[in-house]
Structures are given as C-alpha cells and as structure tokens.
C-alpha positions as CSV (number, residue, x, y, z in Angstrom):
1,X,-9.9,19.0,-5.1
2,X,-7.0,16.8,-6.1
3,X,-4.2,17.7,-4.4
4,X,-1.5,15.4,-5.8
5,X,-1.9,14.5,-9.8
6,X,0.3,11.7,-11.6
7,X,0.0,12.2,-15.2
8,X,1.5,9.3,-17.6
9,X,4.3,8.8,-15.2
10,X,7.2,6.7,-16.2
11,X,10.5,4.8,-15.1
12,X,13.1,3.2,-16.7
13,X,16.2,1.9,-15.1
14,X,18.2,0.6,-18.2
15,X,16.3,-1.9,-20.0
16,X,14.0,-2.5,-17.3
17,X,10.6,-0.6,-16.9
18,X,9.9,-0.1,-13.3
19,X,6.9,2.1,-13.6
20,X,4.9,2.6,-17.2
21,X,2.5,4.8,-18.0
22,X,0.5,5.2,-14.4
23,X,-1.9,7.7,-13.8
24,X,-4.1,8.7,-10.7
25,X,-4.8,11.6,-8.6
26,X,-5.2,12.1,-4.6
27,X,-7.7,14.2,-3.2
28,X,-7.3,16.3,0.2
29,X,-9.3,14.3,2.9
30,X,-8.5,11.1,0.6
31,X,-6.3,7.9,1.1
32,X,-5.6,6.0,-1.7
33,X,-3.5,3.2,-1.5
34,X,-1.0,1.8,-4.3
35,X,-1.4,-2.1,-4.1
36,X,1.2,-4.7,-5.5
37,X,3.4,-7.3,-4.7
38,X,6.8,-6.7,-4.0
39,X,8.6,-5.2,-7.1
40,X,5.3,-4.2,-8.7
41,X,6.7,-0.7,-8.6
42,X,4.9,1.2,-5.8
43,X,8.7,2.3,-3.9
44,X,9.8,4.0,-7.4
45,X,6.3,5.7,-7.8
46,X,6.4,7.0,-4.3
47,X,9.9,8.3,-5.1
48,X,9.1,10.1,-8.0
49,X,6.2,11.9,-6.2
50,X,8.4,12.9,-3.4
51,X,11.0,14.6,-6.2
52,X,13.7,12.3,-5.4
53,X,14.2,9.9,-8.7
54,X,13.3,11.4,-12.1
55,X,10.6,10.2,-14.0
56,X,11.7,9.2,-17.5
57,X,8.3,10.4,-18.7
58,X,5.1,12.0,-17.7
59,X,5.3,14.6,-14.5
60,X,4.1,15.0,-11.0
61,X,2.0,17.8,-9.8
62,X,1.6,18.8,-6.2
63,X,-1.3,21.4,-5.2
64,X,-1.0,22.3,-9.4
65,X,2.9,23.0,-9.2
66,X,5.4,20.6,-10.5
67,X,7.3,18.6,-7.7
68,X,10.6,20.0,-8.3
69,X,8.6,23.7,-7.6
70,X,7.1,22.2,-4.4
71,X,8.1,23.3,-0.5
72,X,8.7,20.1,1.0
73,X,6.9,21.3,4.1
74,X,4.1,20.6,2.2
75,X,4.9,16.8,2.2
76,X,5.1,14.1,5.2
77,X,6.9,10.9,3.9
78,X,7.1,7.8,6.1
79,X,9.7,5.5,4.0
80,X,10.3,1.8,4.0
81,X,13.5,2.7,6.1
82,X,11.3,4.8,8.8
83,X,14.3,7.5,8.3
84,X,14.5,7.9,11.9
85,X,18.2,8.0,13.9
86,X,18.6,4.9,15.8
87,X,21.0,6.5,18.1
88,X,19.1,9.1,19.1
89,X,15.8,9.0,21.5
90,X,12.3,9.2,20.1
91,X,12.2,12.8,21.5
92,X,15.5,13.7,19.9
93,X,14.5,12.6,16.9
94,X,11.3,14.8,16.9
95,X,13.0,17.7,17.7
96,X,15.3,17.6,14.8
97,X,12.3,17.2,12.6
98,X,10.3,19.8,14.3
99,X,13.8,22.1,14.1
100,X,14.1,21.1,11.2
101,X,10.1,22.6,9.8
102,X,10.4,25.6,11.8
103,X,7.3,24.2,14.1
104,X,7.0,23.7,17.4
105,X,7.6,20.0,19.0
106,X,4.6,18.4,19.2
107,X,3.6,16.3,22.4
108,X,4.6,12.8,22.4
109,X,1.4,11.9,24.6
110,X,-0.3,12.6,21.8
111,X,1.4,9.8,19.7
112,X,1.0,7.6,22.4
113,X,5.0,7.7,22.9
114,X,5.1,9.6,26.3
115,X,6.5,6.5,27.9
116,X,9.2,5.5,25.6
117,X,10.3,9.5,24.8
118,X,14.0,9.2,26.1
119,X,14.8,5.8,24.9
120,X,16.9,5.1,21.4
121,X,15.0,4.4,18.4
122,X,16.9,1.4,18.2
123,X,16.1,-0.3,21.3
124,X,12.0,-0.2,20.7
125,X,9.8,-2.1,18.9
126,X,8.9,-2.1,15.4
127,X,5.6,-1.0,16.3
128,X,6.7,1.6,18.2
129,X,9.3,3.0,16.1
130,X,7.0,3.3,13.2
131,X,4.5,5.3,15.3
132,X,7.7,7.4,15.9
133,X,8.2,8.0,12.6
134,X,4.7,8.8,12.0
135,X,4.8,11.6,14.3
136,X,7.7,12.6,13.1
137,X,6.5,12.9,9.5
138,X,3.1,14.2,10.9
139,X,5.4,17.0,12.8
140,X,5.2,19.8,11.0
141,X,1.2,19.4,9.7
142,X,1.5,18.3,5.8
143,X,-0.7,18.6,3.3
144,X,0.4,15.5,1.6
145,X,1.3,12.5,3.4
146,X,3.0,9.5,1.5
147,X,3.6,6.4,3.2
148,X,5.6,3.5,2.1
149,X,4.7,-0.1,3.4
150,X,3.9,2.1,6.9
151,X,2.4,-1.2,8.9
152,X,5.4,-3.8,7.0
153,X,6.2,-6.0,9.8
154,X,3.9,-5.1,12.2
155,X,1.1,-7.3,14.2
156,X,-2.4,-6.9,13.7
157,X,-3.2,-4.5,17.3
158,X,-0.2,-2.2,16.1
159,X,-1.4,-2.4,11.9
160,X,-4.7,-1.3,13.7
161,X,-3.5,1.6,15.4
162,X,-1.3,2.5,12.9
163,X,-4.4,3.0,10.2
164,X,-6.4,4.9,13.4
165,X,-3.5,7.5,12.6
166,X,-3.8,7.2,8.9
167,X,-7.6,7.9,8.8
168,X,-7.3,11.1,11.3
169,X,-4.4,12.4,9.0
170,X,-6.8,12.2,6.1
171,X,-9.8,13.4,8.2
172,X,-7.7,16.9,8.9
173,X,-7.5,17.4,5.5
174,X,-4.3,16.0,4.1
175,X,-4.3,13.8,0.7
176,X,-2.8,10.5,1.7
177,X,-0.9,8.1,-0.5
178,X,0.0,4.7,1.0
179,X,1.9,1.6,-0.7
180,X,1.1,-2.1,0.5
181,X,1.2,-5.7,-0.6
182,X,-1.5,-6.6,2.6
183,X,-4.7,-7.1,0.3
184,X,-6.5,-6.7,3.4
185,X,-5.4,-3.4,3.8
186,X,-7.7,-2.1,1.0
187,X,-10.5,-1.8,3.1
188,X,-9.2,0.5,4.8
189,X,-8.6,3.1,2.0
190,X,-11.0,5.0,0.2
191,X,-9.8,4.4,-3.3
192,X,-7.0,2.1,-4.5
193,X,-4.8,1.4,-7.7
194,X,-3.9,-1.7,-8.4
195,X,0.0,-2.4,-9.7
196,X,1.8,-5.4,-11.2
197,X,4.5,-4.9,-13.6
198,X,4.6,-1.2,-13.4
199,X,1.4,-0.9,-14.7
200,X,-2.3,-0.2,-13.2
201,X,-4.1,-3.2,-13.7
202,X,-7.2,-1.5,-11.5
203,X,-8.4,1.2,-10.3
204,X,-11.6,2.7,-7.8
205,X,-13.3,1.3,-4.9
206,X,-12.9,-2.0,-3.3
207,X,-16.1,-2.7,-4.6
208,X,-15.4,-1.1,-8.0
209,X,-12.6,-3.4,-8.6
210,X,-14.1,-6.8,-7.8
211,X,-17.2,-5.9,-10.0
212,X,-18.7,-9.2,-11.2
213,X,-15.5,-11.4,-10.6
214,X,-16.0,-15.0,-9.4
215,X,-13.8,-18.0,-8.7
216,X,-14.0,-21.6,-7.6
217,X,-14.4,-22.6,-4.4
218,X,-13.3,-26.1,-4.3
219,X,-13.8,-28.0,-0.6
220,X,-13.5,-32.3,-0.1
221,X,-10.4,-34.1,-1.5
222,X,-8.9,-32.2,-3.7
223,X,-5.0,-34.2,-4.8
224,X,-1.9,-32.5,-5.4
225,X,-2.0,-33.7,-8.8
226,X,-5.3,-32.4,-9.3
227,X,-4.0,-28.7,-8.8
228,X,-1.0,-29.1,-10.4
229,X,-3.2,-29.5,-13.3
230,X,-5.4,-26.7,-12.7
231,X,-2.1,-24.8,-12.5
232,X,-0.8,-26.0,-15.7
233,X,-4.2,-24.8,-17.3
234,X,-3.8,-21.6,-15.9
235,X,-5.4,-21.4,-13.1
236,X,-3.9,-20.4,-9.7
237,X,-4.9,-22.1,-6.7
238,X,-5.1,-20.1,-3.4
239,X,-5.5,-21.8,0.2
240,X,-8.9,-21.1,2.1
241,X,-9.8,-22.1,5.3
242,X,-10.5,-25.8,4.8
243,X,-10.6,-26.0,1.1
244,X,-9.1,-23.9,-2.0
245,X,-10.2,-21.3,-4.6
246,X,-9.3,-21.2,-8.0
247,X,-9.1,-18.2,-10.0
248,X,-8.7,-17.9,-13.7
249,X,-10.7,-21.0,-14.4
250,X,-14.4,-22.0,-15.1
251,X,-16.4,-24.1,-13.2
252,X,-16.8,-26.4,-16.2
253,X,-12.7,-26.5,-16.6
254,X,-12.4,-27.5,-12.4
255,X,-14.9,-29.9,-11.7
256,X,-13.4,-32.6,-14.3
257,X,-9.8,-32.3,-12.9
258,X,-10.6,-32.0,-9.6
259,X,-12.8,-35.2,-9.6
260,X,-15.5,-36.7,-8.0
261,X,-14.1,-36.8,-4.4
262,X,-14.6,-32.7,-4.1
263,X,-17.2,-30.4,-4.8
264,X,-16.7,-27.1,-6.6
265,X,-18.9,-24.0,-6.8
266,X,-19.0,-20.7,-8.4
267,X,-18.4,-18.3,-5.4
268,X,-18.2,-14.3,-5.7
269,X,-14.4,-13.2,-5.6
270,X,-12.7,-11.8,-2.4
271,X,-10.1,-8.6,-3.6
272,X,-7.1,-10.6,-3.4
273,X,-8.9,-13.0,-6.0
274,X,-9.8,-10.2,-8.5
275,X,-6.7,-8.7,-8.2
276,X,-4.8,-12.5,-8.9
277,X,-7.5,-12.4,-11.8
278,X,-6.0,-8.7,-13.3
279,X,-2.4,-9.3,-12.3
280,X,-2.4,-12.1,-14.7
C-alpha cells in the first residue's frame, strides 16, 4: 500500500526550477532512496513532503490526505542539520522529542547511546550524534520516516550501522524515504529514483536501472591527452582501480583515441555509470 504518493510535483524559486515534474510513491515496509548530486534537488523534494516549502505544482499525499491535513506524528524526519540542541545532552534532547509526541522516552541502550546519554550533542561524534538524531526522529514510532543525506560525513562502520537502523525502521512497517549522493548506497534500498536537474532521470531496482548499459573499460597507458579527447567527444572518463571507464562512448569511438599502448573492452556498467549515462 503506498503510503506516501508524489504526484507531478513541482518547485520554482524565481527563474530557477529546483524540482520539475517528479513523481513516485513509497510503500509501508519500503525504502526508496532519492539519488543525485548535490543540487539535483532531493533537499527541496524532501521539504515539500514534509509540508514545509510549497510546491509550485502537483501535491503531496500522506496515508491518501494531503500534507498540509497530515499529523506530524505521523512523520519522522532526520534533516541535513540533524535538528538536534547542541547544548543539551543526548538524553535531554530525547526527552523534548518524546515530550514533545506525547510518548514515553525510549531507552537509549537501545540506540546504542547508553554511554554517551549525559554528554552535549556537541561534544560527540558525527556518528554518534546522527544515531541520536535517529532515535530521536524514531521516538515517537512514525509511519513515515524521511531522511536527508542521514550517513553524510560518516565512515564506513558508522554508514553501516546507520542503514542496520534504516532497514529495521522499514521492517516495522514504516515507508522510508532517504536522499544520497553515495551511489553505493543504492544497494541498500529497495527501489530508487534517480535526480539530476530536478528531474527523474530513472527509476526501479538497481538492477532495473542499469538494464543493458555498458561502458569502456580502458586499462595500459592511457595519456592525458588521450582523455581529454574522449572528454571533448563526449565521453566522461571515471577512475577505476588501475585503469579508467568511459561512459557515453562506443568502443569503436575509444580504441582510436586511446591508441595502441591500452586496451579497451566493452564491460557491463556499474550504477554510478548508468546513472553518469542518464544524467547526461
């Protein structure tokens, strides 16, 4: 049952168009992440969901009601921010939230913050204070949880854990909606929508969205003059391991530039690959 429905959605600040025409829907038990680079419009679509910026067209609907109609105790947002108090501890700043629901505190040994509960927000770790704000968003046992670049910043071990939270979220029944720009992070949800320029460029599976896709993989001596041609052709050239991949280019377009010094082969695309291939 889709519990959060975007329908033609729409954003305009002055002349430019943050988000244009994006649909999708979230289903309870479902994480669907909104991937993009930076300023592909993923904040303002999160913002619209939550009721906080206007769309300039389409509309949001949360469990069939429009946003504005919506008790926020139905949502659980983690921003960009974390919206936590810095001053306060990590139990103070629970309490407020839970005060602030009507629930009852949860246990902090249960977020795996029992041992930093009475120290500030602002003298813990990253990590740490975005687990805090996950428990605090968690606190009050949403329906809808939307999460905005939740593991930004954060080392692999802590991004790990972090997604650990994300999936059990999703397992009790909530519809999640997260925001990244970590390609790698796609894996890890069930669905994804792909954004560059406000737009979807993609949309479905991991799998779904790679489809046939293929790019170069070039390995040997490879110039920088050689991929500053490839570039100017209209290729782009991405680092890999020990050699490079090309995307937006045929193997009969590489292998001249590239010359005789490297070999270059047809290779299935990774994600970030086919999604370089549709941003463009």
């Amino acid at each position: 049952m889709s519990v959060v429905e975007a329908r033609h959605l729409t954003r305009n600040f002055a002349d430019v168009v943050a988000v244009d025409d994006l649909s999708f829907v979230v289903s309870a038990g479902e994480v669907v992440g909104l991937l993009g680079a930076n300023g592909a419009g993923k904040t303002t679509t999160m913002r619209i969901l939550l009721g906080l910026l206007p769309p300039t067209g389409g509309e949001v609907l949360i469990g069939g009601d429009p946003v504005h109609r919506v008790d926020r105790r139905t949502i659980g947002y983690v921003p960009q921010g974390l919206g936590l108090y810095r001053d306060l501890t990590v139990a103070e700043n629970l309490a407020f939230a839970a005060a602030a629901f009507g629930v009852p505190v949860p246990s902090l040994d249960d977020a795996g913050l029992d041992e930093v509960a009475d120290r500030r927000v602002g003298d813990i770790s990253l990590g740490l204070r975005r687990r805090a704000a996950f428990a605090v968003a968690r606190c009050h046992e949403p329906s809808v949880l939307v999460l905005d670049e939740p593991t930004s910043g954060v080392g692999p071990l802590g991004r790990t854990r972090l997604w650990e939270t994300i999936h059990e979220t999703a397992e009790s029944g909530a519809a999640v909606l997260v925001s990244t720009h970590y390609m790698e992070e796609a894996e890890e949800c069930d669905r994804v929508v792909l954004m560059a320029g406000g737009r979807e460029v993609a949309s479905g599976s991991v799998s779904d969205v790679i489809g046939t896709a293929t790019s170069i993989a070039l390995t040997g001596e490879v110039s920088s003059e050689a991929m500053e041609t490839m570039t100017r052709a209209g290729g782009t050239v991405l680092s890999a391991g020990n050699g490079w991949r090309v995307v937006g280019l045929g193997l009969d377009e590489v292998r001249p530039i590239a010359g005789s010094a490297a070999e270059a082969r047809e290779v299935p695309a990774s994600f970030e690959e086919a999604f370089v291939a549709l941003s463009r």
